[in-house]
C-alpha positions as CSV (number, residue, x, y, z in Angstrom):
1,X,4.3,-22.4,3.7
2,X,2.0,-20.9,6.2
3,X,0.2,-17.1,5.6
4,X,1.9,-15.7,8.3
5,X,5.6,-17.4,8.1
6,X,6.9,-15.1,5.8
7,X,8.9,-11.5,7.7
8,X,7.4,-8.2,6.2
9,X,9.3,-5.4,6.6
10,X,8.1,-1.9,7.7
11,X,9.2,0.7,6.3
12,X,8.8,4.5,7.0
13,X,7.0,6.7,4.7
14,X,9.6,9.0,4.3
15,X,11.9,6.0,3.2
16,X,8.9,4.4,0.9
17,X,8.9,8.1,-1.1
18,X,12.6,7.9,-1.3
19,X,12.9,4.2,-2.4
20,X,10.1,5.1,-5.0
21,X,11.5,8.1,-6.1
22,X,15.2,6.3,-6.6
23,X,14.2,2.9,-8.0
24,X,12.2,3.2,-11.5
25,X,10.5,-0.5,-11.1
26,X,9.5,0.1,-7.4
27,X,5.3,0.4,-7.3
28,X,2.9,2.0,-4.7
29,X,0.3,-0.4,-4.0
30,X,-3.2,1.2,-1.9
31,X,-5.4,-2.0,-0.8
32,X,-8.1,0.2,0.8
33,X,-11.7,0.1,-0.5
34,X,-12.6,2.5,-3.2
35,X,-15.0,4.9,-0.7
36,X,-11.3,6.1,1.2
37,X,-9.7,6.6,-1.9
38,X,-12.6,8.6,-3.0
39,X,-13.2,10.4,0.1
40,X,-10.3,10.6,2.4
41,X,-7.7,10.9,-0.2
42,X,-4.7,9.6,-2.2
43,X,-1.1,9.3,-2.8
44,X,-0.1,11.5,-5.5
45,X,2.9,10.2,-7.4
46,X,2.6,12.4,-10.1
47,X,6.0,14.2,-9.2
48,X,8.0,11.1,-9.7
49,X,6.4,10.1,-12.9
50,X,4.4,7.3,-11.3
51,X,1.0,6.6,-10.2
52,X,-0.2,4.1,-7.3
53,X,-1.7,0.8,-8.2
54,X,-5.4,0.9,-6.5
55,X,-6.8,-2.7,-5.7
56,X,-9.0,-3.4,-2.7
57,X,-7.4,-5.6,0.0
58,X,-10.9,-6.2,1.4
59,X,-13.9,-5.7,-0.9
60,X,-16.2,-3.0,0.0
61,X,-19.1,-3.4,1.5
62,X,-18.8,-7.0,2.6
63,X,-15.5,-6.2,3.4
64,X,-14.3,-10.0,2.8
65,X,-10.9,-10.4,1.8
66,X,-11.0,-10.8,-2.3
67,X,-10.4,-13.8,-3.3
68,X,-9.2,-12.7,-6.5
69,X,-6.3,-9.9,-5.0
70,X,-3.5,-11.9,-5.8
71,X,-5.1,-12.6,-9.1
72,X,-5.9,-9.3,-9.6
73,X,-2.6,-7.5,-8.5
74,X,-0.4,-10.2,-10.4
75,X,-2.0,-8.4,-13.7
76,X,-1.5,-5.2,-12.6
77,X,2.2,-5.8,-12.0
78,X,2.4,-7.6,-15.4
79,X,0.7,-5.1,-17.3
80,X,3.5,-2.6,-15.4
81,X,6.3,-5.4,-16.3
82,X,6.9,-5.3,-12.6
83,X,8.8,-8.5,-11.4
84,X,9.1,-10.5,-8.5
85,X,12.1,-8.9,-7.6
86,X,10.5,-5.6,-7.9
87,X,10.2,-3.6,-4.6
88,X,6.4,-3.2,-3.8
89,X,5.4,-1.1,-1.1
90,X,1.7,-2.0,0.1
91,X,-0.5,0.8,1.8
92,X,-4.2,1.2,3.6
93,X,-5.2,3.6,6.4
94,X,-3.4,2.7,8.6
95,X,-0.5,-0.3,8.2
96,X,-2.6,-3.7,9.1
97,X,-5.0,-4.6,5.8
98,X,-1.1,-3.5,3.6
99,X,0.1,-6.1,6.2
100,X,-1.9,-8.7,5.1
101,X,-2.0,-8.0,1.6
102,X,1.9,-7.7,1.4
103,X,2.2,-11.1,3.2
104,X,-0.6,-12.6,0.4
105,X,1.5,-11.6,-2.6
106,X,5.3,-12.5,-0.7
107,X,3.1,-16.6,-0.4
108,X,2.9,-16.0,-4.3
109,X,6.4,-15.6,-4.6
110,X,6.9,-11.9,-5.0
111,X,10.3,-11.4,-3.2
112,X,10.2,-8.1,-1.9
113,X,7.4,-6.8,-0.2
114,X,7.5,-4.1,2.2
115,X,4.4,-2.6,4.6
116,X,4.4,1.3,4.7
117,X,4.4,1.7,8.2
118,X,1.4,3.5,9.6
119,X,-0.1,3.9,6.3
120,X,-1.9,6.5,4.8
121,X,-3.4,8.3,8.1
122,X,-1.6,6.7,10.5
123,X,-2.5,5.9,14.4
124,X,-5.9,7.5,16.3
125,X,-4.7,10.4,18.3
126,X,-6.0,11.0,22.3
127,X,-9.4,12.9,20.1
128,X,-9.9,9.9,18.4
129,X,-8.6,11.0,14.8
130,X,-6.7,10.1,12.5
131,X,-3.8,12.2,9.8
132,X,-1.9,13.8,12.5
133,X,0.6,11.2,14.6
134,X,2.1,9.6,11.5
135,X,1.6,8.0,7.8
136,X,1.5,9.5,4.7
137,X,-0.5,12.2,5.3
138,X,1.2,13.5,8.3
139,X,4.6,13.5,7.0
140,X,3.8,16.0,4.5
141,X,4.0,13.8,1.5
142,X,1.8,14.3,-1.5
143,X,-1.8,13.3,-1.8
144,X,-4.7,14.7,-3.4
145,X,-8.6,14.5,-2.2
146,X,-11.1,14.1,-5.3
């Protein structure tokens, strides 16, 4: 089975907060590098008892893929007892990197993977910025900045 044969759905944040919110063994994963969590910001979960899984897609600074994600993320959901069946919902800055990463762990047999659609600061706007036309951060949804 080829990397890009298998159909990832996008879904809305608004829908992604409600799905987590509603499903107890659904999990938040961010795939950006550990300089945007750090300084543009986070999901904050807290509110529904849950907190985000944080694993780089794309290791910063090289910014290769790692190798080791699927690896890496497969221990995370262990260590959560998440299960293949369990909804996963994968998120960077802007939906393509969760694209990748959600089509990576679907290949390794995890059944539902989801992209959040415009991730975490969504599209640039016509002044070249992002956090105002859509994503996370735009809807309104919680976040914290360290």
């Amino acid at each position: 089975m080829s990397g890009m044969g298998i159909e990832i759905g996008n879904v809305e944040v608004g829908e992604v907060w409600s799905r987590l919110k509603s499903d107890s063994k659904s999990v938040l994963i961010d795939v950006r590098t550990r300089p945007e969590w750090a300084f543009v910001g986070v999901v904050d979960l807290s509110a529904i008892g849950k907190t985000p899984v944080f694993i780089e897609w794309q290791m910063y600074p090289s910014n290769e893929i790692d190798p080791e994600f699927v690896t890496k993320l497969r221990g995370h959901l262990d260590a959560l007892d998440t299960g293949v069946e369990s909804e996963l919902y994968f998120l960077c800055r802007s939906g393509v990197r969760s694209l990748a990463a959600a089509r990576a762990m679907a290949n390794a047999g995890y059944r539902a993977c989801f992209n959040v659609a415009n991730g975490f600061e969504g599209p640039v706007d016509e002044r070249r910025r992002r956090g105002g036309l859509g994503g996370w951060k735009a809807a309104g949804l919680p976040w914290v900045q360290s």
